[in-house]
N, CA, C and O atoms as CSV, one atom per row, in Angstrom:
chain,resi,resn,atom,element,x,y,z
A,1,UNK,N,N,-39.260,30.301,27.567
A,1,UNK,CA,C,-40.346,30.762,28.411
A,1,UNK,C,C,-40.214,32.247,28.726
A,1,UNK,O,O,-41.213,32.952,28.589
A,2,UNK,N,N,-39.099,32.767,29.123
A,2,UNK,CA,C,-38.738,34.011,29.200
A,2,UNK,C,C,-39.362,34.995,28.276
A,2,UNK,O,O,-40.118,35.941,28.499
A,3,UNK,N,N,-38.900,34.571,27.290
A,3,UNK,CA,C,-38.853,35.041,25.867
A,3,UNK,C,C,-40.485,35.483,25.901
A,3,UNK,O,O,-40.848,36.658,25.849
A,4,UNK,N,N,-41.467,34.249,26.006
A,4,UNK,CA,C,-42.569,34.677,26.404
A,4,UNK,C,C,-43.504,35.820,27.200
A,4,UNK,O,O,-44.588,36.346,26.951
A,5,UNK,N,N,-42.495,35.937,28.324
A,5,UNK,CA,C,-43.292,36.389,29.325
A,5,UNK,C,C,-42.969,37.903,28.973
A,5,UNK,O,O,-43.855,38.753,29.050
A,6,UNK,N,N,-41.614,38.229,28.566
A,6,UNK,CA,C,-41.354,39.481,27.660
A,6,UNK,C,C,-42.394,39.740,26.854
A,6,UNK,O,O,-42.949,40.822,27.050
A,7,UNK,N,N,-42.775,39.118,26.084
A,7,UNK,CA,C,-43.902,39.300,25.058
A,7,UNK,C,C,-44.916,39.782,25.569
A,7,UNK,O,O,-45.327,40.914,25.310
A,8,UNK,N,N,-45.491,38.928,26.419
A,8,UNK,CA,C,-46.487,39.072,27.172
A,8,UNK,C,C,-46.565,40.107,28.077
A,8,UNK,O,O,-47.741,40.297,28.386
A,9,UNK,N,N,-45.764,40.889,28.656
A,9,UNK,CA,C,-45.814,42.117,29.596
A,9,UNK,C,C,-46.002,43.498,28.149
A,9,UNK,O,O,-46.737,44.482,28.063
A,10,UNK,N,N,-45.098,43.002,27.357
A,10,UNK,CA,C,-44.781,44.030,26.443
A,10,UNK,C,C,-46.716,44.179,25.562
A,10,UNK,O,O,-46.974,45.286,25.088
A,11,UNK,N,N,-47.245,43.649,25.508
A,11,UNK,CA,C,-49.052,43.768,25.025
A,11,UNK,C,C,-49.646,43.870,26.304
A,11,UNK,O,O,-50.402,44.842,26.318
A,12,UNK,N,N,-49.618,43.277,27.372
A,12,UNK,CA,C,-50.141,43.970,28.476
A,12,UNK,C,C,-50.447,45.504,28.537
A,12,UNK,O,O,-51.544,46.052,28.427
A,13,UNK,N,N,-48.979,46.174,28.778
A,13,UNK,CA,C,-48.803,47.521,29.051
A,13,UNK,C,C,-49.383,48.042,27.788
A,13,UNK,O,O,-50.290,48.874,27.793
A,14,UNK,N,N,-48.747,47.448,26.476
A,14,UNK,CA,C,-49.239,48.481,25.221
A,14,UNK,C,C,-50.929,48.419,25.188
A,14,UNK,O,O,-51.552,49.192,24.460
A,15,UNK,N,N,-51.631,47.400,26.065
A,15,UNK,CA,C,-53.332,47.019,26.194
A,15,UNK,C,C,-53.187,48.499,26.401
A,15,UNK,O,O,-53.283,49.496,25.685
A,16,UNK,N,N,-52.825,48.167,28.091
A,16,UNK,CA,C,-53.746,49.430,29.093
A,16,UNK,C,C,-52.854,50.614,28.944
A,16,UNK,O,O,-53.594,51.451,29.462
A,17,UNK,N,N,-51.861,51.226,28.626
A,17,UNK,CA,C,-50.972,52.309,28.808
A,17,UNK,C,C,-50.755,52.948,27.507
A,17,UNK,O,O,-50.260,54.062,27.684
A,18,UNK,N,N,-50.962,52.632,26.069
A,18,UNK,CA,C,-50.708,53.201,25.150
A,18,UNK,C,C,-49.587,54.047,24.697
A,18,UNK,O,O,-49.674,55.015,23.942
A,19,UNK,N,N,-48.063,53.357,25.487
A,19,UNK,CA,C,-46.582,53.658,25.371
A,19,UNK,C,C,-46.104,54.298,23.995
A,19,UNK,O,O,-46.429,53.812,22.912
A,20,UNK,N,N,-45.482,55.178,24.099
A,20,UNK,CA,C,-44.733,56.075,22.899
A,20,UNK,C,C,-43.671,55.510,23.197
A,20,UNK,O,O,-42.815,55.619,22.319
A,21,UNK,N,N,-43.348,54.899,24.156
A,21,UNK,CA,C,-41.520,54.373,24.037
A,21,UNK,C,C,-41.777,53.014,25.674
A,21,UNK,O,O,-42.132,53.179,26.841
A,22,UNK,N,N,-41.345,51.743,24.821
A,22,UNK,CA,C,-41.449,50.804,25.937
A,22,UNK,C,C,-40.244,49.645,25.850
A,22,UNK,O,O,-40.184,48.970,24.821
A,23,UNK,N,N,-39.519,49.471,26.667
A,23,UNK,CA,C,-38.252,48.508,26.757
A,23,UNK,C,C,-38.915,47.376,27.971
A,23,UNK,O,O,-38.860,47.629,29.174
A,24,UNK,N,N,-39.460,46.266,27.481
A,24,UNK,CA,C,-39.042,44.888,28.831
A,24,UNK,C,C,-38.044,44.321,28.862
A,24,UNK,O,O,-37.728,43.587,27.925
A,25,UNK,N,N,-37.442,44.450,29.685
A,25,UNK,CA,C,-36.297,43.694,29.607
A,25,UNK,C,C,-35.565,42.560,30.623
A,25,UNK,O,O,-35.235,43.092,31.683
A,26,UNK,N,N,-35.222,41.068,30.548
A,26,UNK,CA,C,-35.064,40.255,31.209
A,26,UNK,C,C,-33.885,40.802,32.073
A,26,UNK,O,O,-32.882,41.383,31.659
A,27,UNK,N,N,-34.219,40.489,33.379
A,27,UNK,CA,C,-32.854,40.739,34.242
A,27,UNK,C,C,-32.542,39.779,34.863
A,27,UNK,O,O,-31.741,40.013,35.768
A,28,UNK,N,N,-32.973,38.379,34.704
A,28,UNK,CA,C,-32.939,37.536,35.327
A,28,UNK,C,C,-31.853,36.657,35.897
A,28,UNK,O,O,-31.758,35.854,36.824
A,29,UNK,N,N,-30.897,37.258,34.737
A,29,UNK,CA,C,-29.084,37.096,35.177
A,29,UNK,C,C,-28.747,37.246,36.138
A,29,UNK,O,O,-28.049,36.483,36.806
A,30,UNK,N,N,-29.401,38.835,36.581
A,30,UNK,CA,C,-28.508,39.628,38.191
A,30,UNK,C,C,-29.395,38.655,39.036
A,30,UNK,O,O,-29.246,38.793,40.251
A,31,UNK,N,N,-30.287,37.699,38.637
A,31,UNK,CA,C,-30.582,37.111,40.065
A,31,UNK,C,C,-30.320,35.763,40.767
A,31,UNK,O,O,-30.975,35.284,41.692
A,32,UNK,N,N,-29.442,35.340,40.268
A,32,UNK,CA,C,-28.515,33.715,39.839
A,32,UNK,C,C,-28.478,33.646,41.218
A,32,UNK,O,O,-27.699,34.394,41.809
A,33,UNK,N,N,-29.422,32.621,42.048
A,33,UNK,CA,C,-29.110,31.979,43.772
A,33,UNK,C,C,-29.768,33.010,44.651
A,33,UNK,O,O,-29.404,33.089,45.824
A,34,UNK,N,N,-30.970,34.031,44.054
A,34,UNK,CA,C,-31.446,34.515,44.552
A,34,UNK,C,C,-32.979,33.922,44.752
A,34,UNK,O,O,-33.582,33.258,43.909
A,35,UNK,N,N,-33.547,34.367,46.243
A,35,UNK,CA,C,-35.129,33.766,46.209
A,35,UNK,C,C,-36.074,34.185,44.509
A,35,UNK,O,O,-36.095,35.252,43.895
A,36,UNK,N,N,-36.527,33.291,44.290
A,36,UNK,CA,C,-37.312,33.387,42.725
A,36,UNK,C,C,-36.574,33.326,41.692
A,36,UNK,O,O,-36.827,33.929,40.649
A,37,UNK,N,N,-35.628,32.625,41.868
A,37,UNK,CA,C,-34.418,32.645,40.605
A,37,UNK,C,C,-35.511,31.954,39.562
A,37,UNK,O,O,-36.396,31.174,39.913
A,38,UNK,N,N,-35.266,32.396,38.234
A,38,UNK,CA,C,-35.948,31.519,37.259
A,38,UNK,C,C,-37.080,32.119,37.139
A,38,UNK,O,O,-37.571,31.724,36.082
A,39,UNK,N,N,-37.715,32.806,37.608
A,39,UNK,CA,C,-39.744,32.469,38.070
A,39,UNK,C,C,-40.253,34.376,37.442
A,39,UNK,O,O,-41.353,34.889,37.237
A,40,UNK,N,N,-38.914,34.877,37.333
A,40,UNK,CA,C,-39.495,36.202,36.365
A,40,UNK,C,C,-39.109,37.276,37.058
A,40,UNK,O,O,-39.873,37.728,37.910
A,41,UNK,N,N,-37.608,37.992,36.772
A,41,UNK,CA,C,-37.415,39.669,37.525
A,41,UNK,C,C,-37.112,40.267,36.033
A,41,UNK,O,O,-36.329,39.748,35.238
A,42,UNK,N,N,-37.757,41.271,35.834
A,42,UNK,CA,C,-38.025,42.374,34.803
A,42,UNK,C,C,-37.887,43.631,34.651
A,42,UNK,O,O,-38.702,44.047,35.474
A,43,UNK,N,N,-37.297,44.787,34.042
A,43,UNK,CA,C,-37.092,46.151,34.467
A,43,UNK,C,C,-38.019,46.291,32.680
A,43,UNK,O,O,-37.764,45.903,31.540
A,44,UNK,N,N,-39.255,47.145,33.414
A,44,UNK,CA,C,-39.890,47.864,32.390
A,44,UNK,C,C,-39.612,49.445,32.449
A,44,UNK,O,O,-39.700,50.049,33.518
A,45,UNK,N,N,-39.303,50.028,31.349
A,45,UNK,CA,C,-39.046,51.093,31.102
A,45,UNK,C,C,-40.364,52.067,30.491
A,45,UNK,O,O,-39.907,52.101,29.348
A,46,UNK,N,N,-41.058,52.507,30.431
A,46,UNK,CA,C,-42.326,52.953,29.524
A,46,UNK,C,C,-42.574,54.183,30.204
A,46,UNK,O,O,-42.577,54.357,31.423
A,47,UNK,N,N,-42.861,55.331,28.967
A,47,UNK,CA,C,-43.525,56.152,28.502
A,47,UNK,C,C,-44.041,56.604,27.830
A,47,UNK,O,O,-43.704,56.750,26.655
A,48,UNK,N,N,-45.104,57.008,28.374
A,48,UNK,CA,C,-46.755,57.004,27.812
A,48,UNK,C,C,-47.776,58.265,28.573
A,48,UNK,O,O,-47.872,58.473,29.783
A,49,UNK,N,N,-48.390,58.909,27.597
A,49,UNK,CA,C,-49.720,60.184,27.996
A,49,UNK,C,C,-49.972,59.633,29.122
A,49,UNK,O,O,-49.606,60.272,30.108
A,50,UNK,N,N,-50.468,58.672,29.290
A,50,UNK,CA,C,-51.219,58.161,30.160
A,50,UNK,C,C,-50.862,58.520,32.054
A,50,UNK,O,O,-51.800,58.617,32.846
A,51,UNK,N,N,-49.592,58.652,32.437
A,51,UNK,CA,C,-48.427,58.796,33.292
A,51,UNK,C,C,-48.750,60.693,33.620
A,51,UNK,O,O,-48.578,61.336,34.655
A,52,UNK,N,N,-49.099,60.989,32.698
A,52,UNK,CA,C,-49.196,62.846,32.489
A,52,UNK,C,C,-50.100,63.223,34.135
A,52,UNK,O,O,-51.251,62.927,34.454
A,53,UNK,N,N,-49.159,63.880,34.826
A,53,UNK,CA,C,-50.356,64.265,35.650
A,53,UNK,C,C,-49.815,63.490,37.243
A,53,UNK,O,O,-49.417,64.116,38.226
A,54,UNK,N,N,-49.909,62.409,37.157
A,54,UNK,CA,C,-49.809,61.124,38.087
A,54,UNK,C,C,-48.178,61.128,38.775
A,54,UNK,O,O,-47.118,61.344,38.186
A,55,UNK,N,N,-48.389,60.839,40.081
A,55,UNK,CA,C,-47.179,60.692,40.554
A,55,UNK,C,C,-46.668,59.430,40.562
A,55,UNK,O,O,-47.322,58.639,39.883
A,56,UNK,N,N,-45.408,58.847,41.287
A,56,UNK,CA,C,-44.428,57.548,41.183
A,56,UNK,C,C,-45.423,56.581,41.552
A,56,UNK,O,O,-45.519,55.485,40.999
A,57,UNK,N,N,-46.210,57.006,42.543
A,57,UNK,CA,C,-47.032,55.856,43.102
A,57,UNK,C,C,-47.955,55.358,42.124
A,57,UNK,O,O,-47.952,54.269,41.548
A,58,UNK,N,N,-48.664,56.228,42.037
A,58,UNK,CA,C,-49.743,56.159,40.692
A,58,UNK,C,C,-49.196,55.834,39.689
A,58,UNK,O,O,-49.725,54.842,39.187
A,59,UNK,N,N,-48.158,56.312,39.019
A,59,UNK,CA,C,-47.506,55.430,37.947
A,59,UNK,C,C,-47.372,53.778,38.203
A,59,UNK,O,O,-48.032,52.981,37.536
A,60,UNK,N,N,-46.385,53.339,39.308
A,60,UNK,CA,C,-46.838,52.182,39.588
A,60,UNK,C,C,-48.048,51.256,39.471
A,60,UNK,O,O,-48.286,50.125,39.048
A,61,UNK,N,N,-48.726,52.316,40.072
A,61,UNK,CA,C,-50.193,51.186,40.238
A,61,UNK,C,C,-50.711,50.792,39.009
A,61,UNK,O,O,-51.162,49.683,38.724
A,62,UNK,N,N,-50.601,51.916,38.199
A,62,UNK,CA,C,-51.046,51.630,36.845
A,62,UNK,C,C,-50.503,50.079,36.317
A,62,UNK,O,O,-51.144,49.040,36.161
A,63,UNK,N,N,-48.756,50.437,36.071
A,63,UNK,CA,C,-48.411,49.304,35.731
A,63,UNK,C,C,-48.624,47.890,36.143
A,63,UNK,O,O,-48.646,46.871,35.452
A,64,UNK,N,N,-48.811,48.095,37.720
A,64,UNK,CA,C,-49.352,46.623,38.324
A,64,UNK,C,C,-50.472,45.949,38.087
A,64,UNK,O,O,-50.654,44.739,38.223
A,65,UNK,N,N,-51.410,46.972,37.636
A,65,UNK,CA,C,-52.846,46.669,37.542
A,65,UNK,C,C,-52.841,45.665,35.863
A,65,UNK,O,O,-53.220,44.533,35.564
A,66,UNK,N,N,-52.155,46.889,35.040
A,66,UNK,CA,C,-51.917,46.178,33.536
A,66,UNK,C,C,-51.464,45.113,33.463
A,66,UNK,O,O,-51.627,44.582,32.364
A,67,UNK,N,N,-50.598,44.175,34.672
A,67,UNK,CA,C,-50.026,43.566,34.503
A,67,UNK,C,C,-50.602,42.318,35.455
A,67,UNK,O,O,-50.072,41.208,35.508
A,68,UNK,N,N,-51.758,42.711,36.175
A,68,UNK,CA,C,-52.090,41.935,37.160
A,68,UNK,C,C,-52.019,40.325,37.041
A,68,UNK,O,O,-51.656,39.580,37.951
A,69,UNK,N,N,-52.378,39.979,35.919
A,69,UNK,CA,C,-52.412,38.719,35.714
A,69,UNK,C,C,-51.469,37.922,35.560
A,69,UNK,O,O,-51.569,36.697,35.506
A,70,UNK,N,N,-50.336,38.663,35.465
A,70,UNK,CA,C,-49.210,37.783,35.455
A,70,UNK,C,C,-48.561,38.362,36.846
A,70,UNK,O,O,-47.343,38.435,36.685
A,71,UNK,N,N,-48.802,38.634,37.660
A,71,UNK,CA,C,-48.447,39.260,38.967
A,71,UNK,C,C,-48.087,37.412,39.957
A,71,UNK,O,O,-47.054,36.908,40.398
A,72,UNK,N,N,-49.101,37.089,39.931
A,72,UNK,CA,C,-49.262,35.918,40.539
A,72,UNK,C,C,-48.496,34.615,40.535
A,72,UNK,O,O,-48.455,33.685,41.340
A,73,UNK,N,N,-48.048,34.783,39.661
A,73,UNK,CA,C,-47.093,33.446,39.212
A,73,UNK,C,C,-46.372,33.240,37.697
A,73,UNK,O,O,-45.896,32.222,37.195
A,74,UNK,N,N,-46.514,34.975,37.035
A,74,UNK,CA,C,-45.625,34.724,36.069
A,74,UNK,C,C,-44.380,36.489,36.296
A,74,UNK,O,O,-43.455,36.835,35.561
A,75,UNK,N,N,-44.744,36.969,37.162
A,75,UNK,CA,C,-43.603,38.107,37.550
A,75,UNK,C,C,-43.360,38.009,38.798
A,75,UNK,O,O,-44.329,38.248,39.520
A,76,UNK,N,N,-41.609,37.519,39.723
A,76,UNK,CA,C,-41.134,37.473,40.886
A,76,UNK,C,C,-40.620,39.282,41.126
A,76,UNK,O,O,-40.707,39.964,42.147
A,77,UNK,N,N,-40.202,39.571,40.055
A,77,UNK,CA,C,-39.731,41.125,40.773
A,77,UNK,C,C,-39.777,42.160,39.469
A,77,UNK,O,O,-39.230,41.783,38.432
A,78,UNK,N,N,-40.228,43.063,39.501
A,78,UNK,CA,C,-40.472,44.268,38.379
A,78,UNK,C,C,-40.032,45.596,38.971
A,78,UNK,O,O,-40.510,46.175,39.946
A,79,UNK,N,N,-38.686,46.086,37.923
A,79,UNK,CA,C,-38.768,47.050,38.436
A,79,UNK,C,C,-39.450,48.373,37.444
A,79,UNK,O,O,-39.923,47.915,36.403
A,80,UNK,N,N,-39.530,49.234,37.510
A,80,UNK,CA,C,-40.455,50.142,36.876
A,80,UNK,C,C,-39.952,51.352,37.009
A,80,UNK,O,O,-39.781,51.903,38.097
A,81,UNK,N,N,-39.620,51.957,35.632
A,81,UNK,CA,C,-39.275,53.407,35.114
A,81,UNK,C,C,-40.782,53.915,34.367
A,81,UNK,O,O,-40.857,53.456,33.228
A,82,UNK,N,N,-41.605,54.489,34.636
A,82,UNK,CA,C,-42.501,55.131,34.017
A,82,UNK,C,C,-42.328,57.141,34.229
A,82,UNK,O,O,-42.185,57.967,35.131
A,83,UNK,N,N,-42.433,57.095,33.084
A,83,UNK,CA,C,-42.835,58.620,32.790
A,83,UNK,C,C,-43.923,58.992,31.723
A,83,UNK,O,O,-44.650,58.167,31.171
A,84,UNK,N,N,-43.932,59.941,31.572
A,84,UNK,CA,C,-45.214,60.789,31.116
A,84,UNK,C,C,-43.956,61.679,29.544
A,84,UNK,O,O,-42.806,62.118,29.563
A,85,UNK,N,N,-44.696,61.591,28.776
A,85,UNK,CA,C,-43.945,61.992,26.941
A,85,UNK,C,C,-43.094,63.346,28.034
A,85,UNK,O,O,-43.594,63.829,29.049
A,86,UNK,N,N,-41.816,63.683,27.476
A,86,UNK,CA,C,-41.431,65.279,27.795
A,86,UNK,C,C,-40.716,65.361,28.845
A,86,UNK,O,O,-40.159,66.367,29.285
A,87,UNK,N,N,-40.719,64.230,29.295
A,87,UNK,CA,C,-40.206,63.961,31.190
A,87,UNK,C,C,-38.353,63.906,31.271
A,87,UNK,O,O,-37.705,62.875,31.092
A,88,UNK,N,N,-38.172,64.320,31.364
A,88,UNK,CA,C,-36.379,64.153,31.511
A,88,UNK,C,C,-36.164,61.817,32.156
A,88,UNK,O,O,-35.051,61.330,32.351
């Protein structure tokens, strides 16, 4: 199922964000006996034009929005590295 939901974030973002460089990656290990164990914690890494311009917040939102649909009951915690191409 995991395996899935990786998939599935990873065409999300490439939908709406058009990423030059994107890592999903399950973290769901570090959360063994934590609230939402099992139910989806994720560290997306992505950069993309799109980010150019936009600050942390706005980067965020972006990603939440791309991802909205699985917000609800297929992602418990996301964390989020976004930058813009050139960005240290």
């Amino acid at each position: 199922m995991t395996v899935e939901k990786v998939e599935r974030i990873r065409t999300l973002l490439t939908e709406a964000l058009a990423p030059v460089q994107l890592d999903v990656i399950d973290e769901g290990h570090k959360h063994a006996g934590h609230s939402g164990e099992g139910k989806g914690h994720f560290l997306a890494r992505i950069v993309s034009p799109a980010f150019a311009g936009k600050n942390p917040i706005q980067r965020h939102r972006m990603v939440y929005a791309a991802l909205a649909e699985m917000m609800p009951d297929g992602i418990h915690a996301l964390a989020i590295e976004a930058k813009a191409p050139g960005e240290p």
